[in-house]
N, C-alpha and C positions, 0 to 999 in steps of 0.2 A: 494140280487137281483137274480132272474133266467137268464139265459145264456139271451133270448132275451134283457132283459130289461137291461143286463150288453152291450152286444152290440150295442143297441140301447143310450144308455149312454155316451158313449166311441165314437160313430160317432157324436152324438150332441155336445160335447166340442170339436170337433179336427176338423170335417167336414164342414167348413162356408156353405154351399153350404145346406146341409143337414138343418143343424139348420136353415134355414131359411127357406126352406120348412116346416118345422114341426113347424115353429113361422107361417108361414102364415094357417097353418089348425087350429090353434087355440092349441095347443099340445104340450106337456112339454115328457120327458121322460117315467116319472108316467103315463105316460096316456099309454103307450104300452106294456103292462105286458104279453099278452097273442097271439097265433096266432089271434083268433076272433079279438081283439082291431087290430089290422093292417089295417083292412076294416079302418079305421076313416082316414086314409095319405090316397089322392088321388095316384095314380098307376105315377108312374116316366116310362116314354116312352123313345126306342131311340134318337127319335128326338128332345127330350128335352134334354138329356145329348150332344149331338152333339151341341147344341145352348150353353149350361152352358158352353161347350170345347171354344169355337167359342170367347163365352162372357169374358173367365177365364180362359186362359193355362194354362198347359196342360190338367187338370182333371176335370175341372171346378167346384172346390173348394168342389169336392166329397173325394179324399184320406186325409185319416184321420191319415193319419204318415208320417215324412219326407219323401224325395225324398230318402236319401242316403238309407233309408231301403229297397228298391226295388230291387230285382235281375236283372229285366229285366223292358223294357216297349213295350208295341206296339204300331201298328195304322193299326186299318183294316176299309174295305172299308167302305166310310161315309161323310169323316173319323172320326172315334172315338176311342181315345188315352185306353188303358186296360195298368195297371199297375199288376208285379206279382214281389209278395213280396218272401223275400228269406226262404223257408218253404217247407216240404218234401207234395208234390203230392197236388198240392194247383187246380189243378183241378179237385178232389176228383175223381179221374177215377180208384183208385184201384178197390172199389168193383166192376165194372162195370168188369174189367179185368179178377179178381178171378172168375165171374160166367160165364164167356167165355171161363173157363178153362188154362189161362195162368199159365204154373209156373216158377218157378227158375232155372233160366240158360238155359232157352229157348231164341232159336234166332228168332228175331221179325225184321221183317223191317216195317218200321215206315213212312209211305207213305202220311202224313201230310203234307202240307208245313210250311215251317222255315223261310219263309222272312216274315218280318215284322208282321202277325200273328200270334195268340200264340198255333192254334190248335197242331203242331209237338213238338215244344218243352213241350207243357201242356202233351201229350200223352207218350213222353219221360219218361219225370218227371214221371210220373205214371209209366210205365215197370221199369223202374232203380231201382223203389222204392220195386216194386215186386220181382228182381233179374234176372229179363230179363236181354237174351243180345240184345241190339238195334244197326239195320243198318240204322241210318239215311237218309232214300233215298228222302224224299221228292217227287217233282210230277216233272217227266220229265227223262232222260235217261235210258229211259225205258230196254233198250238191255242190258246197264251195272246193271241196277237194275237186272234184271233177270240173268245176269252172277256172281254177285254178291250174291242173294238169292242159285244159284245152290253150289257156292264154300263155303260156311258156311251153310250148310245142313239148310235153311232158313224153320220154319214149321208154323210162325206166321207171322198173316201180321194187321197194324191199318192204316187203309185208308178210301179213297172212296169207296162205293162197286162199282160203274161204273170204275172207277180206276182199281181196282182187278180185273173185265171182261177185260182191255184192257192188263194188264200184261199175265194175261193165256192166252190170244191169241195170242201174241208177242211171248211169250215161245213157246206156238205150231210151231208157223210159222220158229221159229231159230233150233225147235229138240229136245229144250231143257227141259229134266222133274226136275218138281218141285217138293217139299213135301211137301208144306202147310197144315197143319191140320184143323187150325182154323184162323178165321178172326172177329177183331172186326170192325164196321163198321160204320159213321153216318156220319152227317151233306148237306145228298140229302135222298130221299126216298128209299127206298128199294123192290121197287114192286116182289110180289110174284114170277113170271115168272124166273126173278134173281137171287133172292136168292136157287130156284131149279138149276138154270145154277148151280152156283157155288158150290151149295151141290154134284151134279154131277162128280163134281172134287174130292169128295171126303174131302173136307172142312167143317167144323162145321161155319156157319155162326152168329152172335149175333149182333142185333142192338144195337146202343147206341143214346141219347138225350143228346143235349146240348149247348151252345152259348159259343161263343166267352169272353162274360164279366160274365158268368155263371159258365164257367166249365161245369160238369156233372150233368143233371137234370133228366138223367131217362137211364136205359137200361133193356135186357131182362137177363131173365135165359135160363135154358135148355127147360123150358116148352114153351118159347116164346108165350106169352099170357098175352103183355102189356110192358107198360118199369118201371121198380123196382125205387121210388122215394129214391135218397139216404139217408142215415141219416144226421142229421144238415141241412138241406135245406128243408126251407118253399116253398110250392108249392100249390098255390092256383088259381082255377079255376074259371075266374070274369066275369062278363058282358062287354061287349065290349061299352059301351057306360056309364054306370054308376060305373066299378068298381067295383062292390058290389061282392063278392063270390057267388058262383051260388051252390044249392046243388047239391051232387056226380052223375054223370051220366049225367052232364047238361054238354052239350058244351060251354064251352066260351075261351077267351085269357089265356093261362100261366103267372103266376105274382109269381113272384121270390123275395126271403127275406134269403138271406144270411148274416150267423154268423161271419160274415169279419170283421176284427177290422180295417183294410187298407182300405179301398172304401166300400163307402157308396152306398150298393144293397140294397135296403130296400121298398118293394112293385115295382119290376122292373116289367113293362110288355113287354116280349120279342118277342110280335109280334106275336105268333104263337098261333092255336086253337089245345085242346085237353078234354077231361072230366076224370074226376077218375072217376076206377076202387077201386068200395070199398072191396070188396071180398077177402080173401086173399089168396096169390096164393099158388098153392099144392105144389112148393118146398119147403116152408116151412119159407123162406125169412119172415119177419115183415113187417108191415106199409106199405104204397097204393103204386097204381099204376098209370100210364098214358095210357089211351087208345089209344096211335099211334099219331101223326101226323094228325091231319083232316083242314087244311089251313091255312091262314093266313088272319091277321085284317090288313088293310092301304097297302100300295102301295108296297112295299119294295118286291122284287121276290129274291128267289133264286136259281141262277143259278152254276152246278158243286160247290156246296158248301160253295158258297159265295155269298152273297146278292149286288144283282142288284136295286139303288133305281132311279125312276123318278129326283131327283133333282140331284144325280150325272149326270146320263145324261145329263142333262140342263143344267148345268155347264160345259159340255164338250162340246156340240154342239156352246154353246154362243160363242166360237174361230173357230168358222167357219160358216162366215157371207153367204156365198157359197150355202149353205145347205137353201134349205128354208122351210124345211118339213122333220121330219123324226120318225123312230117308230122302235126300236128294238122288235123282232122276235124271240123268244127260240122255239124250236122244240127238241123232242129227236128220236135218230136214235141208233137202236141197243145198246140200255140203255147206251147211252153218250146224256150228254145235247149239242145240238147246236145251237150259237148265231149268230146272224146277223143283220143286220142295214141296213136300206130298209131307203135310201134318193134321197129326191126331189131335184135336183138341181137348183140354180138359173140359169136363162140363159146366155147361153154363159162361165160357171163356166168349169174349165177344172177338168174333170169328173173321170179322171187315178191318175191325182195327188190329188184331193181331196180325193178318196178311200184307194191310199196310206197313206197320212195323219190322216185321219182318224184311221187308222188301227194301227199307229206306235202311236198315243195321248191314244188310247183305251187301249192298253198297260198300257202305263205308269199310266191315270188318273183313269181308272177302273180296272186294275187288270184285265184284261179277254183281250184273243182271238177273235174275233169276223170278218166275212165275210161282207164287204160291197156291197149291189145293191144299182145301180140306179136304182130308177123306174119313172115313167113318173108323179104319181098322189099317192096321200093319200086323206081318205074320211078327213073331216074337222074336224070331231070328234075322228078322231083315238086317242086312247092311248098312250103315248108314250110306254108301256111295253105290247107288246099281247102274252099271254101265250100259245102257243098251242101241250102244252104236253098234252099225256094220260100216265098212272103208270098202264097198264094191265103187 
């Protein structure tokens, strides 16, 4: 059997969850031999593993090996549980790193977070693997991160790029010089304007692609001209309504088929639009590419790196009967995303402790900061999510 169809094999006997998906398309093993045969499994969505989680704790009968074999577990926003089994650089973020120019025994802070999402520790994994040193800084103590970065000659940093603009400003503002060299960067856009800021620093900057339940599904080289699909990982570009593979150069959804023998990824579609690049690129790297980032299929935003979905919302407003109307708000200000929550009150609701409220459940049940207004009215048709960022 070929790798896919041994994988493919290995999630059918161990994955209930899987196996029945692949009993309801009519489909045996044998029937998946090649990337083309993939097209025949309709495309598995977030919000269908959120439902199987929901129906099936904790994995929803997708992990295909004990529990006990698991180094770690998470739950990012959704919520939807990611299992990461114990395996060197299981977010496959080396090559991304290597063409970033990372090497051995460089010191990197590591500007991911570490609660309960697996982006910092997956990023980790990857440098340790390299022979990076990592300062674990995560997102927040910004002053000691930069006191930090200055007293272990810090020259590599994997974060936010909005993140990265707000550390160089903090450092300006305290005195303090850095020496950052290079920066790997992903999971918000990276608008041109930006990525000159921070080259201006004198920084080598390098995009990366990739999901929470994915790992790494694309980064650049030095020629920055697309994101390098990595090896072992199926990446196909589908029709947003039927699934099917669109040929190269067509826009459609990313749909993801990883050679995981633990968790059953196998025609994921992760929500986001992009098309291959068939051409291959002049560094010299093999095999395609991804032409950037171009939106998103279904409702799910996101925001500073993590995804903002309509039903989280509704879930959180349904504890505040108070509210009678309400419509979060993203804006970007000086390439930081800023959220906010624009609520109708019921009358007579007391309007200071509602805000408070709000603000301190926003925390906890979405994971995000967020500014609350009162306003007097919403149109009837509002959205609950209105996006009104630009990426100039």
């Amino acid at each position: 059997m070929n790798n896919l169809n041994t994988t493919i094999s290995h999630l059918y006997a161990n994955a209930p969850a899987f196996r029945r998906r692949m009993d309801a398309a009519g489909l045996t093993p044998d029937d998946l031999q090649t990337e083309a045969d993939l097209a025949k499994l309709p495309v598995l969505r977030k919000d269908d593993v959120i439902e199987l989680q929901k129906r099936d704790p904790p994995f929803g009968g997708l992990l295909a090996v004990p529990m006990s074999e698991l180094r770690r577990v998470f739950q990012s926003p959704g919520p939807i549980n990611e299992p990461d089994p114990r395996a060197d650089d299981v977010g496959r973020w080396l090559p991304a790193l290597n063409a970033a120019g990372f090497q051995p025994g460089e010191v990197v802070i590591n500007a991911f977070g570490y609660h309960m999402t697996p982006a910092g520790a997956s990023l980790e994994d990857s440098l340790s693997h390299l022979g990076c040193v990592v300062i674990p800084g995560g997102i927040g103590n910004q002053e000691q991160q930069i006191q930090a970065m200055s007293s272990f000659s810090v020259t590599g940093y994997a974060g936010l790029p909005s993140y990265l603009k707000a550390l160089l400003d903090k450092a300006e503002a305290l005195g303090i010089e850095l020496h950052l060299r290079r920066a790997f960067v992903l999971a918000e856009p990276l608008p041109p304007s930006l990525r000159e800021e921070l080259n201006n620093h004198g920084i080598a900057v390098y995009q990366g692609y990739g999901t929470a339940e994915c790992g790494n599904l694309g980064f650049e080289c030095e020629k920055i001209e697309g994101w390098h699909i990595p090896e072992n990982t199926i990446v196909q570009i589908c029709d947003i309504n039927s699934g099917e593979p669109l040929p190269h150069c067509q826009t459609g959804e990313v749909v993801v088929t990883l050679y995981n023998t633990h968790y059953a990824l196998v025609r994921f579609g992760v929500g986001d639009l992009s098309s291959i690049i068939e051409a291959p690129c002049t560094c010299g790297l093999p095999g395609l590419r991804l032409n950037g980032w171009q939106g998103r299929v279904g409702a799910a935003t996101k925001v500073r790196g993590m995804f903002l979905h309509p039903t989280q919302l509704a879930a959180m407003m349904a504890r505040f009967p108070e509210a009678a109307a309400y419509q979060a708000v993203i804006t970007r200000e000086a390439h930081r995303d800023e959220l906010a929550l624009h609520v109708v009150p019921q009358a007579g609701a007391d309007t200071v402790s509602l805000a408070k409220r709000l603000q301190e459940t926003a925390r906890q049940a979405l994971k995000f900061r967020l500014a609350v207004e009162m306003v007097a009215s919403l149109p009837p048709d509002s959205p609950p999510i209105r996006d009104e960022r630009t990426w100039d």
